[in-house]
C-alpha positions as CSV (number, residue, x, y, z in Angstrom):
1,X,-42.5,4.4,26.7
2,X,-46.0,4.9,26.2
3,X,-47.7,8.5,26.2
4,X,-47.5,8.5,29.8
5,X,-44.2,7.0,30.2
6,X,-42.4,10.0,28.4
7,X,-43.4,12.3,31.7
8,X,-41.8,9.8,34.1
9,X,-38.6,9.1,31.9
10,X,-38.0,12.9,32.0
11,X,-38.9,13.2,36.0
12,X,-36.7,10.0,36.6
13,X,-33.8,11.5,34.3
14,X,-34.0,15.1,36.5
15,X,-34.4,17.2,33.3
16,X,-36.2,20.5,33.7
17,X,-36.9,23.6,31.5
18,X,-34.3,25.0,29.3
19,X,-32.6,21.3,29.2
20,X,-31.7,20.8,25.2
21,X,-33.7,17.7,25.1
22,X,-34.0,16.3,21.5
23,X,-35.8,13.2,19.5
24,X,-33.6,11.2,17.6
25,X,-32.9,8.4,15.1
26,X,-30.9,7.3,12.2
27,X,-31.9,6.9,8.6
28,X,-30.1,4.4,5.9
29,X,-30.0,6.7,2.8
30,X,-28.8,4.6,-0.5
31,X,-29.1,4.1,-4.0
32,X,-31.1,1.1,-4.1
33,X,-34.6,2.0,-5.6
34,X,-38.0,2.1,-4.6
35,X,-40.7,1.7,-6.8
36,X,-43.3,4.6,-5.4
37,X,-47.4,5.1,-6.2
38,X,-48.1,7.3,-9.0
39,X,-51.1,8.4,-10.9
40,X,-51.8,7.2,-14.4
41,X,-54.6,7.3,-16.6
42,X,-56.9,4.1,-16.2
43,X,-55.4,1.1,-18.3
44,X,-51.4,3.0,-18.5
45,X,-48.9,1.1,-17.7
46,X,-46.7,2.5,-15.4
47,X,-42.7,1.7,-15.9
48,X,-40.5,3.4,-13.5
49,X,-37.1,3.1,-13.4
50,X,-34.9,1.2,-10.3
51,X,-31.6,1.6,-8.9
52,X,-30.0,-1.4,-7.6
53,X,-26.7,-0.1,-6.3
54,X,-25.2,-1.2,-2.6
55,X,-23.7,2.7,-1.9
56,X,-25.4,4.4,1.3
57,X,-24.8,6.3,4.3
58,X,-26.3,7.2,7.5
59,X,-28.6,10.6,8.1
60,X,-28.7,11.4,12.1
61,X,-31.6,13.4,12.3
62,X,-32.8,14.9,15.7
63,X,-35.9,17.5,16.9
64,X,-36.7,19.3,19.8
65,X,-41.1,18.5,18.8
66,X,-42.1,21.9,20.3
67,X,-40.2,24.3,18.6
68,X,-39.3,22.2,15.2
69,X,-35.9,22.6,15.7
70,X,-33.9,19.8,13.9
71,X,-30.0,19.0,14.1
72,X,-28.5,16.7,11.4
73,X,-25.5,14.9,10.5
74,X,-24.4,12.1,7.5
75,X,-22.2,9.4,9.3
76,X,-20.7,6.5,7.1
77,X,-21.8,3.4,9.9
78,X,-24.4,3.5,12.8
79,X,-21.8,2.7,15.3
80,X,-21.0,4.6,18.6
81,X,-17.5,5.3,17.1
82,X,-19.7,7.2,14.8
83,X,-22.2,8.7,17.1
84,X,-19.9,10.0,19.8
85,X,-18.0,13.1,17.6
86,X,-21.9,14.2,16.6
87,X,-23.0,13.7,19.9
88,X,-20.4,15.8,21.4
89,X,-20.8,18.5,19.2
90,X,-24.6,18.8,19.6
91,X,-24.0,18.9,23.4
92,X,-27.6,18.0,24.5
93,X,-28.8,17.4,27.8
94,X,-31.0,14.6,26.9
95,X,-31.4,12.6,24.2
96,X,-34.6,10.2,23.4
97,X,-33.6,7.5,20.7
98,X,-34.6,3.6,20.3
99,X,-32.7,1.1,21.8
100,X,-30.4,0.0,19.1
101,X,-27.2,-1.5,20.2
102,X,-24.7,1.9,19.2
103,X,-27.4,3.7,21.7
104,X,-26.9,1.4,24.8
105,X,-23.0,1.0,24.3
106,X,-20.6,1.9,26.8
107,X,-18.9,4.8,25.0
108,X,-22.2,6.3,24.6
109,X,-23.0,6.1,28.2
110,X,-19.8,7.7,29.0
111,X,-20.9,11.0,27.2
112,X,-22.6,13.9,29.7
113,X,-25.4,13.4,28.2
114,X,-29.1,11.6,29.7
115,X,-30.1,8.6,27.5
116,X,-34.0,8.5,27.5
117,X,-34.9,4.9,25.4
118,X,-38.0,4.4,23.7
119,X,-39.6,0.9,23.9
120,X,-38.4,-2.1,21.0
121,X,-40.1,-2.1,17.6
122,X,-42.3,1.3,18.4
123,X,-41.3,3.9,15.6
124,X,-44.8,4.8,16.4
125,X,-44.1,7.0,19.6
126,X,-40.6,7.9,17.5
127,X,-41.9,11.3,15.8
128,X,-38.0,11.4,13.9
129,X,-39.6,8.5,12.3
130,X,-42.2,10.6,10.9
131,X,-39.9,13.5,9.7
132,X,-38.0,10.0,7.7
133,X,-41.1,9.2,5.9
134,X,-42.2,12.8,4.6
135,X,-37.9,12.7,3.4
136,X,-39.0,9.8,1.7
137,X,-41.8,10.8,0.2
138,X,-39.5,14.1,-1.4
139,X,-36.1,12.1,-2.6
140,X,-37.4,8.3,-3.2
141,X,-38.6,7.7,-7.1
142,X,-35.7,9.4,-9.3
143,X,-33.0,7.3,-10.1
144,X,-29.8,9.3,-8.7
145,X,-26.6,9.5,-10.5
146,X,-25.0,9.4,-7.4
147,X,-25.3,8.9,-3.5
148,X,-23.7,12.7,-3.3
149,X,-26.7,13.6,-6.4
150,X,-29.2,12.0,-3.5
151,X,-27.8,13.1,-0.6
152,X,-27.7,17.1,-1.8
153,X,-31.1,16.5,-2.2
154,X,-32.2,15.1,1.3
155,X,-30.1,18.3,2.3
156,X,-32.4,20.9,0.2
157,X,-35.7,19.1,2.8
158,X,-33.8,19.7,5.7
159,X,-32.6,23.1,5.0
160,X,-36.1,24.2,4.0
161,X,-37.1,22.5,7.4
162,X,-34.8,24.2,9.5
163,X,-36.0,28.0,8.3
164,X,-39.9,26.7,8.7
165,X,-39.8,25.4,11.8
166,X,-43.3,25.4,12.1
167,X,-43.3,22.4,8.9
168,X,-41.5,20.5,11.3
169,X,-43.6,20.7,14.3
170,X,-46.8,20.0,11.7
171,X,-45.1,16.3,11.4
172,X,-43.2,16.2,14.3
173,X,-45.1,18.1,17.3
174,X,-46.9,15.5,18.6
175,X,-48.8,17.0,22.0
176,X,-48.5,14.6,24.4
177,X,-44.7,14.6,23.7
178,X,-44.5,18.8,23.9
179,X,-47.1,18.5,26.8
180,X,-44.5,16.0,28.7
181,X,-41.5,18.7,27.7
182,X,-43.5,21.6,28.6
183,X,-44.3,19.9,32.1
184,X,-41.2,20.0,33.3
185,X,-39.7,21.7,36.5
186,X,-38.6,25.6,35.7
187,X,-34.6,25.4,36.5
């Protein structure tokens, strides 16, 4: 789905205005390390400490671009079994996701909800993906006592996201995405 695919996805899915229509993706969130840039006085020799533990869990993170309104859940696995319970409790009318193989499973297409899929290997028109790396940015570097210790702090980001919306559309708020949702039929 390229800029101008987004407009035809939503006309060929019959979504209009006032649909909850969200972006959204998963995120691997784990204890195993990554060494980060820092800043260092020429001829210092940075040592930074790594983590190399196999713990993590799953952040589903999904926006609506126009108003920066984002929706969360953890989930242990990235399998529809997973997906589904989240799903139904967010009761969108749309959602836009990637094509991994939890999205297109059966189950999934079973829920009330329009699948809208984004084209393989293009986080680039993915603005979730975007929202991932300024998460990134905040929690990766420290070394965690625990995945709880790492998750509670991917929590503090979101819940200073969700009362500034207006962070989230700075990253997320793409315009030819809110100029495809805003360009949708009244109801």
């Amino acid at each position: 789905m390229e800029k101008r695919g987004l407009n035809a996805a939503l006309k060929e899915a019959d979504l209009k205005q006032g649909n909850q229509i969200m972006e959204a993706d998963e995120m691997r969130l784990g204890l195993q390390g990554r060494v980060r840039w820092v800043w260092a006085s020429r001829g210092v020799k940075v040592v930074q400490k790594l983590q190399f533990v196999f713990e993590w869990v799953y952040l589903l993170l999904a926006v609506h671009p126009p108003s920066g309104q984002i929706k969360w859940q953890w989930i242990e696995r990235m399998r529809q079994e997973d997906l589904i319970p989240v799903l139904n409790q967010w009761q969108l009318d749309a959602i836009i996701w990637d094509g991994a193989p939890s999205h297109r499973g059966s189950q999934v297409a079973q829920l009330p909800g329009r699948r809208i899929f984004q084209p393989s290997y293009s986080p680039e028109v993915n603005p979730v993906e975007r929202l991932f790396e300024a998460i990134r940015q905040e929690v990766e570097g420290p070394v965690y006592e625990s995945l709880q210790a790492k998750k509670e702090a991917v929590e503090k980001v979101l819940h200073q996201w969700a009362v500034d919306p207006g962070q989230v559309r700075s990253l997320a708020g793409w315009a030819w995405i809110c100029g495809a949702l805003d360009s949708l039929p009244a109801q």
